[in-house]
Every structure is written in C-alpha cells, then in structure tokens.
PDB file of N, CA, C and O in Angstrom:
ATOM      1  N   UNK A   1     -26.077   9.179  -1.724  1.00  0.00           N
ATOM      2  CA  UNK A   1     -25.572   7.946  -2.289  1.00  0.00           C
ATOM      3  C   UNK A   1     -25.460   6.930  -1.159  1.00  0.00           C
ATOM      4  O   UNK A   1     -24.750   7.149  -0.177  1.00  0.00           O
ATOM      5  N   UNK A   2     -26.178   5.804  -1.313  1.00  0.00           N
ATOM      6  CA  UNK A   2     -25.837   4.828  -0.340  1.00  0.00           C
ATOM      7  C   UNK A   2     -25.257   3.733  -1.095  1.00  0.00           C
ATOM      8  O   UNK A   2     -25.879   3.204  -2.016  1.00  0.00           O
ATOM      9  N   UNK A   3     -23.826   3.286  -0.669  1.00  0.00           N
ATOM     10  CA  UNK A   3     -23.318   2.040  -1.477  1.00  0.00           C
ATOM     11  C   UNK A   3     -23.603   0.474  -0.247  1.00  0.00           C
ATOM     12  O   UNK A   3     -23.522   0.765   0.946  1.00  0.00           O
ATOM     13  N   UNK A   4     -23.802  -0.515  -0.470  1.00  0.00           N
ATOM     14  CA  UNK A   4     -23.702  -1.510   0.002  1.00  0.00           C
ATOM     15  C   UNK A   4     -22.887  -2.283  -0.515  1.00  0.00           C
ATOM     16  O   UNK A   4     -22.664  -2.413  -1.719  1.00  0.00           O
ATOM     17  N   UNK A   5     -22.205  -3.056   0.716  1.00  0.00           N
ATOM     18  CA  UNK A   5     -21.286  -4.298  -0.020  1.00  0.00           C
ATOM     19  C   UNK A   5     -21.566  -5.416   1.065  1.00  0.00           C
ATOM     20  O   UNK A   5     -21.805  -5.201   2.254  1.00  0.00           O
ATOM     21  N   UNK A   6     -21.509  -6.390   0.573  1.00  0.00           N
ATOM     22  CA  UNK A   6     -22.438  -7.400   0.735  1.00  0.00           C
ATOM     23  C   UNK A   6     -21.060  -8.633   0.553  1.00  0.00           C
ATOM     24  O   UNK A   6     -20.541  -8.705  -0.560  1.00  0.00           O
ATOM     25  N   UNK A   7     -20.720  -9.232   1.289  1.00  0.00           N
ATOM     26  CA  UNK A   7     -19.613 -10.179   1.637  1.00  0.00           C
ATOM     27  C   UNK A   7     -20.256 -11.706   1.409  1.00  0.00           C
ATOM     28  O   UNK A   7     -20.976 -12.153   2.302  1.00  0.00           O
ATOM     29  N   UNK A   8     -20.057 -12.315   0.500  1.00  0.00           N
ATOM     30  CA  UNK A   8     -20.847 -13.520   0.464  1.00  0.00           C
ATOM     31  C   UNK A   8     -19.856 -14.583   0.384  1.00  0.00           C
ATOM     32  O   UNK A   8     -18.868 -14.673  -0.345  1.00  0.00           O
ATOM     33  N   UNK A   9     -20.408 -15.545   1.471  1.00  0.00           N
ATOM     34  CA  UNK A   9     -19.162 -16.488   1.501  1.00  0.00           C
ATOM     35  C   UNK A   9     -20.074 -18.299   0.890  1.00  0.00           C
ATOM     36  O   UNK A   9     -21.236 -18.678   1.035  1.00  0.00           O
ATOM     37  N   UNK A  10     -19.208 -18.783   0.415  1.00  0.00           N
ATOM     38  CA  UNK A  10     -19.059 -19.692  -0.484  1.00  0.00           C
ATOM     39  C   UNK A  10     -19.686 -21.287   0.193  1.00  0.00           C
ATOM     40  O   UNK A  10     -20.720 -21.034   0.812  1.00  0.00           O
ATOM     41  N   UNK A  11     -19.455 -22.355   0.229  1.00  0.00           N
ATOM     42  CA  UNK A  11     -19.377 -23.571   0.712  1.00  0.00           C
ATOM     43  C   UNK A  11     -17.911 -23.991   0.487  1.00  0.00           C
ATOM     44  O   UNK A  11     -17.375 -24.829   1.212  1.00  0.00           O
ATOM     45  N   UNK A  12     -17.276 -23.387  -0.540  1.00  0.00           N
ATOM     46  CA  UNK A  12     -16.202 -24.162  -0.583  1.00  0.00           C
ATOM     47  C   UNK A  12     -14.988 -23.362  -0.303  1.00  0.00           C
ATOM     48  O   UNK A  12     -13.931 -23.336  -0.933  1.00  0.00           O
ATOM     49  N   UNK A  13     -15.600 -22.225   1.563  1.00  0.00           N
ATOM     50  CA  UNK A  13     -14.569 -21.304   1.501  1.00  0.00           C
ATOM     51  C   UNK A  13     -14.154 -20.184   0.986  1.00  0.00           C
ATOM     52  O   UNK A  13     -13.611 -19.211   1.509  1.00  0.00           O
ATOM     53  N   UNK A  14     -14.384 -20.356   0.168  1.00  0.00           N
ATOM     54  CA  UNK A  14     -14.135 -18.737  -0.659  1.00  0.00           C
ATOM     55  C   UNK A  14     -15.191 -17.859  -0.648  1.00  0.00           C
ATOM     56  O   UNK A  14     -16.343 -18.288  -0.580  1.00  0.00           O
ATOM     57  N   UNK A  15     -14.818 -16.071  -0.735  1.00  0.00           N
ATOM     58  CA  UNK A  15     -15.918 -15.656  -0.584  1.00  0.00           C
ATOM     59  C   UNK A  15     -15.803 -14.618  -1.764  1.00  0.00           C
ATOM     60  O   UNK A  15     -14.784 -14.581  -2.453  1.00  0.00           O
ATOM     61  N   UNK A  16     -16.851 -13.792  -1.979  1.00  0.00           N
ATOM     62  CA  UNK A  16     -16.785 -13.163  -3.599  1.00  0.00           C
ATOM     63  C   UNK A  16     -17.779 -11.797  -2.606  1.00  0.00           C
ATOM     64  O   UNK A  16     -18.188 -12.179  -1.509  1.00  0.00           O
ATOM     65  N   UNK A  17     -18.093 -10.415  -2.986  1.00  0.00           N
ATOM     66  CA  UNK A  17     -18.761  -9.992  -2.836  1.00  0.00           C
ATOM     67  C   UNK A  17     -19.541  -9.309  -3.712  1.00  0.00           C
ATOM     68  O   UNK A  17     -18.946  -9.183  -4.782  1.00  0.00           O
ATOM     69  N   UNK A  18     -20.917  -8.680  -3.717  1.00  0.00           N
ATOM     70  CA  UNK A  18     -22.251  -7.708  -3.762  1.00  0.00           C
ATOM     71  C   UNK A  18     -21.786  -6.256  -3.915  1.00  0.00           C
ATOM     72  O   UNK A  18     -21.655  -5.592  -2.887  1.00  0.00           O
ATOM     73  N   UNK A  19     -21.555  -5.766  -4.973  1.00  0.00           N
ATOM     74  CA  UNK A  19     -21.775  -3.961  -4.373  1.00  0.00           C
ATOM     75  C   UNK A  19     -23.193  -3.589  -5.062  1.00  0.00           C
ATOM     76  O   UNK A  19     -23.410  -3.843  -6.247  1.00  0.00           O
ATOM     77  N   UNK A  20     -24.498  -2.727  -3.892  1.00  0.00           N
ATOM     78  CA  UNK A  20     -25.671  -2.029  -4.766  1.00  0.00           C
ATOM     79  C   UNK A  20     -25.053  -0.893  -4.667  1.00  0.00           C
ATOM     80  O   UNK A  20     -24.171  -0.342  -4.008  1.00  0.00           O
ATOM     81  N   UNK A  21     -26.041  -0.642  -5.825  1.00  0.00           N
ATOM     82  CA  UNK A  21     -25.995   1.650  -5.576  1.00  0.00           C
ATOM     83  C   UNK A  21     -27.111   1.828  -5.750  1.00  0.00           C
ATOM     84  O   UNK A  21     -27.449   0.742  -6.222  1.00  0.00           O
ATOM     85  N   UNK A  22     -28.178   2.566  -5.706  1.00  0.00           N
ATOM     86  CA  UNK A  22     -29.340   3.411  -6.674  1.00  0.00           C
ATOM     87  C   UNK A  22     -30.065   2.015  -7.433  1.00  0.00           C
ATOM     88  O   UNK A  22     -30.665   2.177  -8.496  1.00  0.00           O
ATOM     89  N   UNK A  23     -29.984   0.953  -6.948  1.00  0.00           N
ATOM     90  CA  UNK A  23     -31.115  -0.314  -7.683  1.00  0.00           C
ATOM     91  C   UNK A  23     -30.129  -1.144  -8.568  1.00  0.00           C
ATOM     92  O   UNK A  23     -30.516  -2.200  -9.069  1.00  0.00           O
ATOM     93  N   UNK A  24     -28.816  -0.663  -8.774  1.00  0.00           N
ATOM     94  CA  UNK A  24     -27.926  -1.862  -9.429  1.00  0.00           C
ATOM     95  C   UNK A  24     -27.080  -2.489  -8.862  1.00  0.00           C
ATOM     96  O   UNK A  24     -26.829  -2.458  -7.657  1.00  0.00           O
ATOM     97  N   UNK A  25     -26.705  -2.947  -9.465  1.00  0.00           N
ATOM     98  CA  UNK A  25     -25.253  -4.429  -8.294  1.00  0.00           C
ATOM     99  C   UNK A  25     -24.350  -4.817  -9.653  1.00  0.00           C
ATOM    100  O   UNK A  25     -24.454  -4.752 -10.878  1.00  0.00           O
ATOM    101  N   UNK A  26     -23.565  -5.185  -8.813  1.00  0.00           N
ATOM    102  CA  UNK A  26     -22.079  -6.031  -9.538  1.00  0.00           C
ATOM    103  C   UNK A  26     -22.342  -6.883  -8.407  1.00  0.00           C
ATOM    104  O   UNK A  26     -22.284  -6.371  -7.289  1.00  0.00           O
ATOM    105  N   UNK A  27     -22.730  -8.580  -8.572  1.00  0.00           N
ATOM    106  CA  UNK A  27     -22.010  -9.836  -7.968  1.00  0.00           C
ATOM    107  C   UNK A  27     -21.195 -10.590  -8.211  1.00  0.00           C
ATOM    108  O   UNK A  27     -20.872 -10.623  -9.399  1.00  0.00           O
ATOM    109  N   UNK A  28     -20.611 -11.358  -7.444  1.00  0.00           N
ATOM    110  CA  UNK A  28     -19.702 -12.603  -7.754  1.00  0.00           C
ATOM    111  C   UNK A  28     -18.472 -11.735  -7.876  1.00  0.00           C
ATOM    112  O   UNK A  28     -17.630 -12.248  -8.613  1.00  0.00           O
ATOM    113  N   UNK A  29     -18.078 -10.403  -7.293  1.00  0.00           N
ATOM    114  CA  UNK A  29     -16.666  -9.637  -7.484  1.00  0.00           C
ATOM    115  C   UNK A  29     -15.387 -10.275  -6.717  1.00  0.00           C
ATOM    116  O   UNK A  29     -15.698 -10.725  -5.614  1.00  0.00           O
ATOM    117  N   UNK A  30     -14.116 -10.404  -7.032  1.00  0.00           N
ATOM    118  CA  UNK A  30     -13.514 -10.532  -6.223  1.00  0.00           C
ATOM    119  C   UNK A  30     -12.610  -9.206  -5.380  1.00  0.00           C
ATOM    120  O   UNK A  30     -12.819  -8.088  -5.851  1.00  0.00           O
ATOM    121  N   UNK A  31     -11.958  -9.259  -4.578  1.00  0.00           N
ATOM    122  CA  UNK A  31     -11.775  -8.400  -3.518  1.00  0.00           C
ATOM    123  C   UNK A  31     -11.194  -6.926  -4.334  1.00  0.00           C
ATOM    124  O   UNK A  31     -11.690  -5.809  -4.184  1.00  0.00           O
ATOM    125  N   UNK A  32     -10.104  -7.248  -5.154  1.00  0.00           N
ATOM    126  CA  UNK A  32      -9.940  -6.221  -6.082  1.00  0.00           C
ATOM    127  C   UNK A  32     -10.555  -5.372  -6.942  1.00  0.00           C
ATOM    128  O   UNK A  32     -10.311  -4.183  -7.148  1.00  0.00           O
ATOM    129  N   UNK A  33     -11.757  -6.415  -7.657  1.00  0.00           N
ATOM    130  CA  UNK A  33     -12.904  -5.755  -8.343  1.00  0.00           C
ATOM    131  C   UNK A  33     -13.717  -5.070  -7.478  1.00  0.00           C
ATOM    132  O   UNK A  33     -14.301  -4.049  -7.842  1.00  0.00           O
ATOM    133  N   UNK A  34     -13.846  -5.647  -6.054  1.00  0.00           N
ATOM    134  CA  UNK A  34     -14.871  -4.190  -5.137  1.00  0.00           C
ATOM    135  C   UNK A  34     -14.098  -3.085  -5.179  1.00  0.00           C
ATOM    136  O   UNK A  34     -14.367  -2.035  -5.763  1.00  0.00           O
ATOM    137  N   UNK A  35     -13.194  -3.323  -4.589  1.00  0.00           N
ATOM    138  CA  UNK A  35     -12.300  -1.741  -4.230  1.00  0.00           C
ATOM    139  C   UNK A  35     -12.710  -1.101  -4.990  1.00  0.00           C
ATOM    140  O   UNK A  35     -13.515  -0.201  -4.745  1.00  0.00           O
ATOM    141  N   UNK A  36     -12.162  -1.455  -6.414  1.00  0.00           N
ATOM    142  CA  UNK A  36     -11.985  -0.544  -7.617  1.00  0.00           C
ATOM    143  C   UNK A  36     -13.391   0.268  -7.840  1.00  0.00           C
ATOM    144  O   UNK A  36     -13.468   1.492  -7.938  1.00  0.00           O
ATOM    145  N   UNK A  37     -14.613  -0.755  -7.907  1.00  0.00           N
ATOM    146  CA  UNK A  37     -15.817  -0.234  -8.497  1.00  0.00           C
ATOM    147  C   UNK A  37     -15.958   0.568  -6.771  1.00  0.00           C
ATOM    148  O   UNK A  37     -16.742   1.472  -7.058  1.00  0.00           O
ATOM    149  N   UNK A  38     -15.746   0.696  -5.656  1.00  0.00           N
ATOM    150  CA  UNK A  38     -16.141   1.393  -4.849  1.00  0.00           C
ATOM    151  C   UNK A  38     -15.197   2.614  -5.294  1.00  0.00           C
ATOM    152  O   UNK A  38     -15.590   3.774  -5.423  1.00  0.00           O
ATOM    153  N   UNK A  39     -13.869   2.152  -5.512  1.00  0.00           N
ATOM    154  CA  UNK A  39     -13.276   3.458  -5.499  1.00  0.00           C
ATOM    155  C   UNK A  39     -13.820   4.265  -7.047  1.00  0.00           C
ATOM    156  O   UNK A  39     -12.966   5.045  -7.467  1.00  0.00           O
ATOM    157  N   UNK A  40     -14.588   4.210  -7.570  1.00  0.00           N
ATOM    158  CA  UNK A  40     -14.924   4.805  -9.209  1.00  0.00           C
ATOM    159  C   UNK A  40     -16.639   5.342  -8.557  1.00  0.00           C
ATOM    160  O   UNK A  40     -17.196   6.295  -9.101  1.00  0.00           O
ATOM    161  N   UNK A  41     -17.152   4.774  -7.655  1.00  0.00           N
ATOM    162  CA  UNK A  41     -18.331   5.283  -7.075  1.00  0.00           C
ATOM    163  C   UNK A  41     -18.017   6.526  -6.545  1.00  0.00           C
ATOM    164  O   UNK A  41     -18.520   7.629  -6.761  1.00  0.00           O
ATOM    165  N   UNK A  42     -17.014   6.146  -5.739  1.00  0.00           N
ATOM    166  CA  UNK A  42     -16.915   7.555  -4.410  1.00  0.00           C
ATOM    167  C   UNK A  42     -16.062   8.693  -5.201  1.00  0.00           C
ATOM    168  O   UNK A  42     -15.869   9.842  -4.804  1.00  0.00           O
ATOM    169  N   UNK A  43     -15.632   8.153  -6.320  1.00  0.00           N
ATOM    170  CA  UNK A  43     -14.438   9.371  -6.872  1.00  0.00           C
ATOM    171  C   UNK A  43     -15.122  10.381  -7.215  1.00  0.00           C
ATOM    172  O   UNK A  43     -16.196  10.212  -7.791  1.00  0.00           O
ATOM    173  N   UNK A  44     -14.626  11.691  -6.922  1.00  0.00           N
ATOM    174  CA  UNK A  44     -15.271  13.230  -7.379  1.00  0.00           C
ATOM    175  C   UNK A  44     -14.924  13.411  -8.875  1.00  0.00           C
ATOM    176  O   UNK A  44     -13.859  13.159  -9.438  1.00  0.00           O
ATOM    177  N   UNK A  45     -16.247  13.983  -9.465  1.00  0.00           N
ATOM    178  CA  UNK A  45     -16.093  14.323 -10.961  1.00  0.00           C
ATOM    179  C   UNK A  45     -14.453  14.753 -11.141  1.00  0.00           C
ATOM    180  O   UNK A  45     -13.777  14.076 -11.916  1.00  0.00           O
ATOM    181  N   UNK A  46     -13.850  15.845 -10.441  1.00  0.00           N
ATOM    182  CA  UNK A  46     -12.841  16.438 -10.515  1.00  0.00           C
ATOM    183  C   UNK A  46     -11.648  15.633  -9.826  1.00  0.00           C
ATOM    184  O   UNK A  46     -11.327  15.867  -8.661  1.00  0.00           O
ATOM    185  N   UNK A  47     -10.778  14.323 -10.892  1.00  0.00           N
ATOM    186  CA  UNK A  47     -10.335  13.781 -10.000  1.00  0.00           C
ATOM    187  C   UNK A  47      -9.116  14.309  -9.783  1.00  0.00           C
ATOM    188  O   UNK A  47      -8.322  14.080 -10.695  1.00  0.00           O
ATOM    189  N   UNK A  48      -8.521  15.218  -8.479  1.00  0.00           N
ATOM    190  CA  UNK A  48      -7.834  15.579  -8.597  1.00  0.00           C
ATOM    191  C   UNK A  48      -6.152  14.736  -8.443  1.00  0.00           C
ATOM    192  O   UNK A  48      -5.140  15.239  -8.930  1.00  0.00           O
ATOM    193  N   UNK A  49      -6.152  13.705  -7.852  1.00  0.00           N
ATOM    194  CA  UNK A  49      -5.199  12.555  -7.877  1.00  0.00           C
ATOM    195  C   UNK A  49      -4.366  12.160  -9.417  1.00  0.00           C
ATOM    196  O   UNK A  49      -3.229  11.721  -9.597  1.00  0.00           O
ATOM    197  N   UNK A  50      -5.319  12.475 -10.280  1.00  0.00           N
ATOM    198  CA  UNK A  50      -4.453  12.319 -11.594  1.00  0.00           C
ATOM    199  C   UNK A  50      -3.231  13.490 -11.802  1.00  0.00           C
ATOM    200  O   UNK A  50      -2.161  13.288 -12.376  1.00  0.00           O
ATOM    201  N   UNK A  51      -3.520  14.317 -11.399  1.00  0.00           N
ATOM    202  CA  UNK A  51      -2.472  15.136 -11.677  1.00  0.00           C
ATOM    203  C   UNK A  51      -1.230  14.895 -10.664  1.00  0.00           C
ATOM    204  O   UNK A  51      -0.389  15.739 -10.358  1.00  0.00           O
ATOM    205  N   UNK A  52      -1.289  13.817 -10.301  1.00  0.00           N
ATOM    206  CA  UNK A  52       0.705  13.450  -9.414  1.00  0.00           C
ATOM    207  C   UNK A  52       0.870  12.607 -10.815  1.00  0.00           C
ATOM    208  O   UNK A  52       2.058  12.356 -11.015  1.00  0.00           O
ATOM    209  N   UNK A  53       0.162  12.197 -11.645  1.00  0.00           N
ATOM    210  CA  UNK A  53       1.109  11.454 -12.957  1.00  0.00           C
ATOM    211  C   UNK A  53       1.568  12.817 -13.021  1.00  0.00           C
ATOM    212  O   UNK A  53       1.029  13.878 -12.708  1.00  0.00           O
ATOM    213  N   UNK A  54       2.977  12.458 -13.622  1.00  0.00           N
ATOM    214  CA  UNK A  54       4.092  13.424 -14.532  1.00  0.00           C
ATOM    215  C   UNK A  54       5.002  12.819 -15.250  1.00  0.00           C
ATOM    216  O   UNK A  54       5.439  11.688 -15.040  1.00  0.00           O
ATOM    217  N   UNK A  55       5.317  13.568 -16.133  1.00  0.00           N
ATOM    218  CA  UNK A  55       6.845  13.495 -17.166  1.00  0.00           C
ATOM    219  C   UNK A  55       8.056  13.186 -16.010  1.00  0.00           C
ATOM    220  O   UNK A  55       7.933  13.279 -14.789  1.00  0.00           O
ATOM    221  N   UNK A  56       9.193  12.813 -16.738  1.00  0.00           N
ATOM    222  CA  UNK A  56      10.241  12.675 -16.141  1.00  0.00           C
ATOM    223  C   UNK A  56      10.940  14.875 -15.683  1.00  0.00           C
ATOM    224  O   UNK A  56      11.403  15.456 -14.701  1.00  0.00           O
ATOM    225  N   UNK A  57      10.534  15.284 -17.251  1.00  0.00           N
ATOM    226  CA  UNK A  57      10.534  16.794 -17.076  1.00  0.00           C
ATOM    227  C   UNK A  57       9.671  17.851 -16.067  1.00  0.00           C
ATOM    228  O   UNK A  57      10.097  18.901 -15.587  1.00  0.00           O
ATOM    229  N   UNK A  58       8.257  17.220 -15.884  1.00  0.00           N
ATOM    230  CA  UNK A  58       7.437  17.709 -15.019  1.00  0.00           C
ATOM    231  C   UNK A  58       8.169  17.519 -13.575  1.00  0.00           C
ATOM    232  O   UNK A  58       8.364  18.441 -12.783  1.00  0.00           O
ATOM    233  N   UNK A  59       8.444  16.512 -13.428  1.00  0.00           N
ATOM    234  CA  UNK A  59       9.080  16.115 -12.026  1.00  0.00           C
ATOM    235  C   UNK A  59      10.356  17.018 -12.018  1.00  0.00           C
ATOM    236  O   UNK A  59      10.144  18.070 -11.415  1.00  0.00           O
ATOM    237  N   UNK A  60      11.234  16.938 -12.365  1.00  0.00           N
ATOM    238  CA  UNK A  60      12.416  18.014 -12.074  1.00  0.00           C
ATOM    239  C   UNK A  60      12.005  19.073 -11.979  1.00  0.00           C
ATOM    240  O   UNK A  60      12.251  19.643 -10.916  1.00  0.00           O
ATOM    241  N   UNK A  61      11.184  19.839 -13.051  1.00  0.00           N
ATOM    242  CA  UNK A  61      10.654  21.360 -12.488  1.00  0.00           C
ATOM    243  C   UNK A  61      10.392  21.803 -11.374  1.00  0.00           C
ATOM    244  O   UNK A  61      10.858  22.738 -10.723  1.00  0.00           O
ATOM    245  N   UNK A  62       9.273  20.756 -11.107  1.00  0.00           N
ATOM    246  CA  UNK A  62       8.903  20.478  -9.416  1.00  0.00           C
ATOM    247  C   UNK A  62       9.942  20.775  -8.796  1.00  0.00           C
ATOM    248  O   UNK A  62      10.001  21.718  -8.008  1.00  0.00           O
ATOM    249  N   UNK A  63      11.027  19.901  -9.110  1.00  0.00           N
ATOM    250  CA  UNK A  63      11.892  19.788  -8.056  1.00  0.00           C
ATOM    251  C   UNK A  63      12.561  20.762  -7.998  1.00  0.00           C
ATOM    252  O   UNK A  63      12.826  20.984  -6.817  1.00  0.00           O
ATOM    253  N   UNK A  64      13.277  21.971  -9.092  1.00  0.00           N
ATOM    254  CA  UNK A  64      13.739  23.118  -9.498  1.00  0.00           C
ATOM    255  C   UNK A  64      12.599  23.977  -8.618  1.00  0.00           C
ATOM    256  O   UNK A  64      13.088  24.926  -8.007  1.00  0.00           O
ATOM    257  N   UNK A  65      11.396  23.820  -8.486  1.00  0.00           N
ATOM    258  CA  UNK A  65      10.641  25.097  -8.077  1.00  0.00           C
ATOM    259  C   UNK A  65      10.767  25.032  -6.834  1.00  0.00           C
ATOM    260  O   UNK A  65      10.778  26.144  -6.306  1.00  0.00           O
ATOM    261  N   UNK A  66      10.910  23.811  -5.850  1.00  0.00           N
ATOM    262  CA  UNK A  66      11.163  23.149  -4.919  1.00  0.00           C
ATOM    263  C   UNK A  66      12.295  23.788  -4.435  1.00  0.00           C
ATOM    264  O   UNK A  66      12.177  24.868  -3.856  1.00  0.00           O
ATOM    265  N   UNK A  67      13.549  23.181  -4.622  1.00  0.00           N
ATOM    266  CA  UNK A  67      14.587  23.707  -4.397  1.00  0.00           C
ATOM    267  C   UNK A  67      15.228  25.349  -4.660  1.00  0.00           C
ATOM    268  O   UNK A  67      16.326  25.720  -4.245  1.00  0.00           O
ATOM    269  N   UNK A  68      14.699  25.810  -5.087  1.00  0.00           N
ATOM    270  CA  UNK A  68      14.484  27.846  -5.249  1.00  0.00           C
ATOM    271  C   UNK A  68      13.657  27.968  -3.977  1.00  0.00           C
ATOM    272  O   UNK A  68      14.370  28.703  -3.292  1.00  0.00           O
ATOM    273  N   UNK A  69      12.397  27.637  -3.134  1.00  0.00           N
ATOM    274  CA  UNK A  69      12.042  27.656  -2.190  1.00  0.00           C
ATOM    275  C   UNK A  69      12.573  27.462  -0.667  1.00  0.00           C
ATOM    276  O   UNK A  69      12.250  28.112   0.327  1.00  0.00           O
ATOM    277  N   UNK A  70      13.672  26.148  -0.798  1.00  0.00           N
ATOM    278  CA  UNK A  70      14.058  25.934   0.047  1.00  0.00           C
ATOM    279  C   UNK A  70      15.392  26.581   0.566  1.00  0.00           C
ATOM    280  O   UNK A  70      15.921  26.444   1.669  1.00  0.00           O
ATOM    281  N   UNK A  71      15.917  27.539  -0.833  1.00  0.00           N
ATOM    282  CA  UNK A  71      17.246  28.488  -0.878  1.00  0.00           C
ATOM    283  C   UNK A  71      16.630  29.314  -0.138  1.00  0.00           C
ATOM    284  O   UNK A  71      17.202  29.650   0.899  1.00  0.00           O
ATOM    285  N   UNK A  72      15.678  29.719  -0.354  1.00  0.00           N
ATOM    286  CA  UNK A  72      14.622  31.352  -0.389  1.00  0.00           C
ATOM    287  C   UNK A  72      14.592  31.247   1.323  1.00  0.00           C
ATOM    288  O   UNK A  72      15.175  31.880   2.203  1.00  0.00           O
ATOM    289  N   UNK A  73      13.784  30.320   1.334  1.00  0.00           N
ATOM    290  CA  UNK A  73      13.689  29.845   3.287  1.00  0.00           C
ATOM    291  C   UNK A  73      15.316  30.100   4.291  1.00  0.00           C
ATOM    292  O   UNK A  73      15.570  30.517   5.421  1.00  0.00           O
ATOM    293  N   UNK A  74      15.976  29.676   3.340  1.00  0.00           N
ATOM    294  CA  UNK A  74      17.815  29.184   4.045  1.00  0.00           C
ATOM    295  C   UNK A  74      17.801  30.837   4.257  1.00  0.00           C
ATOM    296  O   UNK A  74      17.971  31.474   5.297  1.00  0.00           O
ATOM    297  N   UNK A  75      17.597  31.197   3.212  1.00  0.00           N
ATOM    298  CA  UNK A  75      18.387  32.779   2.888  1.00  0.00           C
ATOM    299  C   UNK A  75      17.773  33.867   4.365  1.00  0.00           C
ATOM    300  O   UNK A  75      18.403  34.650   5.076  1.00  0.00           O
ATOM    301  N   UNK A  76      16.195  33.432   4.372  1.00  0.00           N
ATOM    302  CA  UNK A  76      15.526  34.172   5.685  1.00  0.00           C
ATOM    303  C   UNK A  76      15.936  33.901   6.948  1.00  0.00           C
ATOM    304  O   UNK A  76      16.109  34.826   7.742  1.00  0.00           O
ATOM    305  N   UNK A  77      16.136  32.667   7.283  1.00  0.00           N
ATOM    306  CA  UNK A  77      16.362  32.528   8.849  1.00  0.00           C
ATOM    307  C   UNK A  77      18.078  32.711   8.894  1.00  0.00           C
ATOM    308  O   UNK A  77      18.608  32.768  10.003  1.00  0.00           O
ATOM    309  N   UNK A  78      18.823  32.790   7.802  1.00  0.00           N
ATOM    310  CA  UNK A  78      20.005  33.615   8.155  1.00  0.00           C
ATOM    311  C   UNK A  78      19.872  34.634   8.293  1.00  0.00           C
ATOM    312  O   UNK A  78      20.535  34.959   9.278  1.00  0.00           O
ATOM    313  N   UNK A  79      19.030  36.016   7.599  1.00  0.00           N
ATOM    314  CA  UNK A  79      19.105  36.682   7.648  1.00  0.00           C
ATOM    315  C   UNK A  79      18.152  37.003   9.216  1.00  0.00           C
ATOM    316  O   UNK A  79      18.893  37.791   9.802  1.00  0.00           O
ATOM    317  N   UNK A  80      17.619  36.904   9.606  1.00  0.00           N
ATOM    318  CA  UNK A  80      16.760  36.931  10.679  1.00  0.00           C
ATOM    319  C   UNK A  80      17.513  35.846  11.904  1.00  0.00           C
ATOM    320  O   UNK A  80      17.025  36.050  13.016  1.00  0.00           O
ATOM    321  N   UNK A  81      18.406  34.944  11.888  1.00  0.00           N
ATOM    322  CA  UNK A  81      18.335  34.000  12.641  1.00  0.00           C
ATOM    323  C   UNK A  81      19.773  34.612  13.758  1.00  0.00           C
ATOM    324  O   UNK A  81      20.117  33.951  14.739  1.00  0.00           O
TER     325      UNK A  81
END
C-alpha cells in the first residue's frame, strides 16, 4: 500500500490537501478529513481499538477484576516480603 498526501496550498492562504491510494484520490480535504480517511486506510480489518468502548457495567467489572488482582499481588509480597 502506498498512500500519498499531497499538501496544496491556496492563493488566498489556505491550504486543503490530496490523499492517492491504488489510482484514487480524495481532493480539496481539510486537515480533519485527511487524518480520518488516512486513519480508515491504515486501520487493520480487526479493529481492535473498538473494544475500549464499554458500558458503564463493563467498566466496573474491569475494575472488580482489577482490583481482585491487585489484593492477590498485596497478599504475595506480604507473604514473601
């Protein structure tokens, strides 16, 4: 995959950019619209970043499974410490 981005600046100052891929383009983007379409290029089929969304319930579990870990840890280096 080769992406290009292509920075094109204006006469009246402003600049907009170019992204190619594989023979297509998006022009006239502004700075937000590159990111995004770069970041949707480079993203892996498997996106694994979606899974930090959670429930308000998902998150406490976490934090319940979390905190049983960090007892578990306390409990060893007393016993060893």
């Amino acid at each position: 995959m080769k992406i290009e981005i292509e920075v094109v600046e204006r006469d009246n100052g402003s600049k907009d950019y170019t992204v190619t891929n594989n023979g297509k383009f998006a022009d006239r983007l502004t700075f937000d619209e590159m990111l995004g379409l770069i970041a949707s290029l480079t993203m892996p089929e498997s996106r694994r970043c979606i899974q930090w969304l959670k429930t308000q319930d998902e998150w406490d579990q976490r934090e319940q499974r979390l905190q049983g870990i960090r007892e578990r840890n306390a409990d060893k280096e007393t016993a060893f410490g």
